[in-house]
C-alpha positions as CSV (number, residue, x, y, z in Angstrom):
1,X,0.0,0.0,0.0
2,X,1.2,3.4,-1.1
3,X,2.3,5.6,1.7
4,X,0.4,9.0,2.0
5,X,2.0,12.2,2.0
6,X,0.1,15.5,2.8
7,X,1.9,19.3,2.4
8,X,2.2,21.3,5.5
9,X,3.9,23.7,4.1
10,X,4.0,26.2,2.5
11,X,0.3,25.1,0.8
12,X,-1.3,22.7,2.8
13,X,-2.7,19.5,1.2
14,X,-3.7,16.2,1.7
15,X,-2.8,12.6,-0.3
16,X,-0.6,14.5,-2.8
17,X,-0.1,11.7,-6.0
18,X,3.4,11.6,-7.3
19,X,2.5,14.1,-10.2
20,X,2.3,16.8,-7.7
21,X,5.2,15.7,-5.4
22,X,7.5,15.3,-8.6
23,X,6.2,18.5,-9.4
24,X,7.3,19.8,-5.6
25,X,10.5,18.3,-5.7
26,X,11.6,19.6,-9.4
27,X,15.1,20.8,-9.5
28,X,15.9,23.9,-11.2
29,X,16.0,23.9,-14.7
30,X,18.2,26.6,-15.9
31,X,21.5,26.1,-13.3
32,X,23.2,22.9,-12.1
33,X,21.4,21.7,-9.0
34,X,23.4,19.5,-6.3
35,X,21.0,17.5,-4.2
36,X,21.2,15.6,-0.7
37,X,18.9,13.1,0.4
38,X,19.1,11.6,4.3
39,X,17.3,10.3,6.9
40,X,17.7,10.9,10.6
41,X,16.4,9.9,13.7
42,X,15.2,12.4,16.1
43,X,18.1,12.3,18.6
44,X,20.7,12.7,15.1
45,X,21.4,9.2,14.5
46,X,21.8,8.9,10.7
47,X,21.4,5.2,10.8
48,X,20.1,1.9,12.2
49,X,22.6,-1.1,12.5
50,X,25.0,0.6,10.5
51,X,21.9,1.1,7.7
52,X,20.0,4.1,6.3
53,X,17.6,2.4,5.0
54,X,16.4,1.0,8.6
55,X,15.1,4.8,9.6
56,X,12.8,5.5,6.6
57,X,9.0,4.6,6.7
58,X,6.3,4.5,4.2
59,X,6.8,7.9,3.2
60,X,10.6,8.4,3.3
61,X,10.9,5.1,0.8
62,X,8.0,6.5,-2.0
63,X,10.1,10.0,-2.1
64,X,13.6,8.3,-2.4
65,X,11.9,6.5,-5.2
66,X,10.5,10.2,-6.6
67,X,13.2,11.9,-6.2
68,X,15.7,9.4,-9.0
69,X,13.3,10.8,-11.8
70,X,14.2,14.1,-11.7
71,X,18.5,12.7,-11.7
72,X,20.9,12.8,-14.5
73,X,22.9,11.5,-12.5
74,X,22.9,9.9,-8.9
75,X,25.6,10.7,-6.6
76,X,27.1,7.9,-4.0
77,X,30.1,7.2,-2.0
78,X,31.7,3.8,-2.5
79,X,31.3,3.2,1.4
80,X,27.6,3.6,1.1
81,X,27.2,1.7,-2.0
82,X,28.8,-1.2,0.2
83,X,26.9,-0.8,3.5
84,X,23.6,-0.3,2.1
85,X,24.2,-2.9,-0.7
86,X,23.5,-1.0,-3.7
87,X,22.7,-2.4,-7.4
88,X,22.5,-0.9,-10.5
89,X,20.9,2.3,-10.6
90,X,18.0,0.6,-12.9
91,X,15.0,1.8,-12.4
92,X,11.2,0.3,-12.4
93,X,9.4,0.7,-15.5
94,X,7.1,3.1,-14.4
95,X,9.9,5.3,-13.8
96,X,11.6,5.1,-16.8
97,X,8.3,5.7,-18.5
98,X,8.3,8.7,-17.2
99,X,11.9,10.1,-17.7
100,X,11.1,9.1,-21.5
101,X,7.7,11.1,-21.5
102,X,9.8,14.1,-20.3
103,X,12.8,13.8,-22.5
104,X,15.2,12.0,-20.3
105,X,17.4,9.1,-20.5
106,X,15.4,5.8,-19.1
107,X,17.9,5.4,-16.3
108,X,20.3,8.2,-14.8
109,X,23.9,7.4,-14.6
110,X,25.2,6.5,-11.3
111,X,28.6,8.2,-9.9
112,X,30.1,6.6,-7.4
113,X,32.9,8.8,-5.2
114,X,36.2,6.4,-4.1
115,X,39.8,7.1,-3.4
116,X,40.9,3.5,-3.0
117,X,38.8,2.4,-6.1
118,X,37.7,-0.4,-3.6
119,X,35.0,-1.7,-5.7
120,X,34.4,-4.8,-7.3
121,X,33.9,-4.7,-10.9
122,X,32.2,-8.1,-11.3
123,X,29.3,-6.3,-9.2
124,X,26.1,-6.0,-10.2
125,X,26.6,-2.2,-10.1
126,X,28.4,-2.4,-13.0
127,X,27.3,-5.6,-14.4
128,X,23.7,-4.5,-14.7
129,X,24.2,-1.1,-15.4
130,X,21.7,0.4,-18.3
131,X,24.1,3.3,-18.5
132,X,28.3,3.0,-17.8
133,X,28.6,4.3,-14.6
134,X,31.1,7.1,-13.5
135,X,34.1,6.5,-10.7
136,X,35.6,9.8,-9.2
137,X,39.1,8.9,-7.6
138,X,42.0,10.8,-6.7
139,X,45.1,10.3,-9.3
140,X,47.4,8.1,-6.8
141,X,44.4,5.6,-6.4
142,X,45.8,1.8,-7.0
143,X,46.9,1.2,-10.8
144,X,45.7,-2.3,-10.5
145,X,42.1,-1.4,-9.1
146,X,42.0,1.5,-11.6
147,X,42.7,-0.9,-14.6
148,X,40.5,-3.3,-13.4
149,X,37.4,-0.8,-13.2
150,X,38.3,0.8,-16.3
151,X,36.7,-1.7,-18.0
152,X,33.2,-1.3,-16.6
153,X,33.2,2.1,-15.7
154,X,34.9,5.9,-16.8
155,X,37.0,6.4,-14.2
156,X,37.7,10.2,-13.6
157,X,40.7,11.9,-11.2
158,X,39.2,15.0,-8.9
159,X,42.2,15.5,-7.0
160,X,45.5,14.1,-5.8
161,X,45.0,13.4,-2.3
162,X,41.8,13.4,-1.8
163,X,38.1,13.9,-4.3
164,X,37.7,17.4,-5.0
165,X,33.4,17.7,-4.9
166,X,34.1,21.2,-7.2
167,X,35.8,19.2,-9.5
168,X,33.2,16.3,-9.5
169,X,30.3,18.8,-10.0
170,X,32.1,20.6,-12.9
171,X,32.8,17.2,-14.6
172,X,29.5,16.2,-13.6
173,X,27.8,19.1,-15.5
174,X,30.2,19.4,-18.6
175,X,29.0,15.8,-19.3
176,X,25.4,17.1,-19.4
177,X,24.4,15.8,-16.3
178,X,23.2,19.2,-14.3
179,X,20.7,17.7,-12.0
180,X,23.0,15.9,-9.6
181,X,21.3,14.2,-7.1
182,X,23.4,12.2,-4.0
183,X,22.5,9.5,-1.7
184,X,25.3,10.2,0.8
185,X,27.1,8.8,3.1
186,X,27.8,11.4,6.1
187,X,31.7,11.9,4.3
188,X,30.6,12.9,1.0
189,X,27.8,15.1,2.4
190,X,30.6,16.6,4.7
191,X,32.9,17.0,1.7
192,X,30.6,18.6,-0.4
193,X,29.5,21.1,2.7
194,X,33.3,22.1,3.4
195,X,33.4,22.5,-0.4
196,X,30.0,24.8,-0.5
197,X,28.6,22.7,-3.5
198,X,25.5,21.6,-1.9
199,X,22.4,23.7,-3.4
200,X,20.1,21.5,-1.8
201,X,18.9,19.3,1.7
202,X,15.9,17.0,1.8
203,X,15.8,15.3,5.1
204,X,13.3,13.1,6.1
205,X,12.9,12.9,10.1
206,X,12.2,9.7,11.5
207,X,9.9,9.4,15.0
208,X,12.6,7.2,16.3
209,X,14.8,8.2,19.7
210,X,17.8,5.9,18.8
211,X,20.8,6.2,20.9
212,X,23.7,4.1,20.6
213,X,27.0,5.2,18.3
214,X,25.4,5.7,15.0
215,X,26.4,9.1,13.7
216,X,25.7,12.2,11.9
217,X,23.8,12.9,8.4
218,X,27.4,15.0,7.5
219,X,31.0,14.0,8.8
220,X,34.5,15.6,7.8
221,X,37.1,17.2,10.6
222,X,36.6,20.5,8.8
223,X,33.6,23.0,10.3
224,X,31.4,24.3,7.6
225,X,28.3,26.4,8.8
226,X,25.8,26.6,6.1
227,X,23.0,28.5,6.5
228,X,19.8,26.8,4.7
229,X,16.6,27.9,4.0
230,X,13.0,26.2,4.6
231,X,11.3,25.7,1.2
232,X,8.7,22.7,2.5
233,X,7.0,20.4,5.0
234,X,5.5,17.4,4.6
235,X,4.3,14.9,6.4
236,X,3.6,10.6,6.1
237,X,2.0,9.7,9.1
238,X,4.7,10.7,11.8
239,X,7.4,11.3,9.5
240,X,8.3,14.8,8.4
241,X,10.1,14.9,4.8
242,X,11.7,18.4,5.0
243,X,13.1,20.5,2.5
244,X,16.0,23.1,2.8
245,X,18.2,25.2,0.1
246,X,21.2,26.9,0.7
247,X,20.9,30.1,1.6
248,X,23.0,32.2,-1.6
């Protein structure tokens, strides 16, 4: 059973369809748009037995479904892909129905973020992929892992010592790829904060008190306030799916 989501704000609403929330959620069209997607518990924990994916509900899962339409690309680290046990970014037919009927690819690519290329190529994420993914590494990453990647995937260099997330977005966008949307984890949100390249936060809050060691939605040694504005509220049951843009 489909999960209902009413608006909040800033036009209250009840049992929006996806038309309207894809229509809520619509990037930009005329700019490159970098967008975050997380999950957090109540008390900050930004996962449950090492997993995302444990936090969400109903409503959390149908708009982390939405939200790969609007992608030319979808943004991971290799430490997530891992932990949360990605595929290939192949999506369900209904989905790629729609990207056709609005002039998109079937499938977005999927860009994965690594500076040990620690990845197995014989994965299904490359395996299955409808589109040849993308690897962002730095340029001493291992020669043999590079090589052996190379053959599934375009492997890019964004920095020596460690992934530039300028340098990712710029490749990202001179590909054609504007709408960049990323699935985390806490480094690369971190990264990309440090790096001020995050245009955009949706956060789903989950009515969960969790405890324990799990930690934050964004992780790097560096500080990086970043002042964010409210642009909507909405609600599954007792889940609030929030939406914040970076204050320019």
């Amino acid at each position: 059973m489909t999960a209902t989501i009413d608006s909040l704000w800033p036009e209250p609403a009840t049992a929006l369809d996806d038309d309207r929330l894809l229509e809520l959620y619509a990037p930009p069209a005329d700019r490159t748009w970098l967008r975050m997607n997380f999950v957090a518990s109540l008390d900050g924990a930004a996962t449950r037995d090492d997993r995302s994916g444990g936090l969400g509900g109903g409503g959390d899962h149908r708009v982390f479904d939405l939200l790969r339409r609007h992608a030319d690309v979808v943004l991971v680290g290799a430490g997530t892909v891992r932990e949360e046990g990605y595929g290939a970014m192949r999506l369900g037919d209904d989905a790629a129905a729609w990207r056709i009927d609005h002039g998109m690819p079937a499938h977005p690519v999927f860009a994965l973020v690594t500076r040990r290329l620690d990845l197995d190529p014989a994965s299904p994420v490359f395996t299955d992929a409808p589109v040849r993914p993308i690897v962002y590494t730095i340029s001493a990453a291992p020669a043999d892992r590079r090589a052996a990647l190379s053959a599934v995937a375009d492997i890019v260099d964004a920095g020596e010592a460690e992934v530039d997330p300028t340098r990712v977005r710029d490749d990202l966008a001179g590909r054609g790829l504007p709408r960049i949307h990323a699935e985390g984890g806490p480094s690369l949100l971190g990264a990309f904060l440090v790096a001020g390249a995050v245009d955009e936060l949706c956060l789903t809050l989950a009515p969960t008190l969790e405890a324990g060691g799990a930690g934050r939605i964004a992780h790097d040694p560096r500080s990086a306030p970043t002042g964010m504005s409210l642009a909507g509220v909405l609600r599954s049951g007792d889940e609030l799916l929030l939406r914040y843009r970076a204050v320019s």
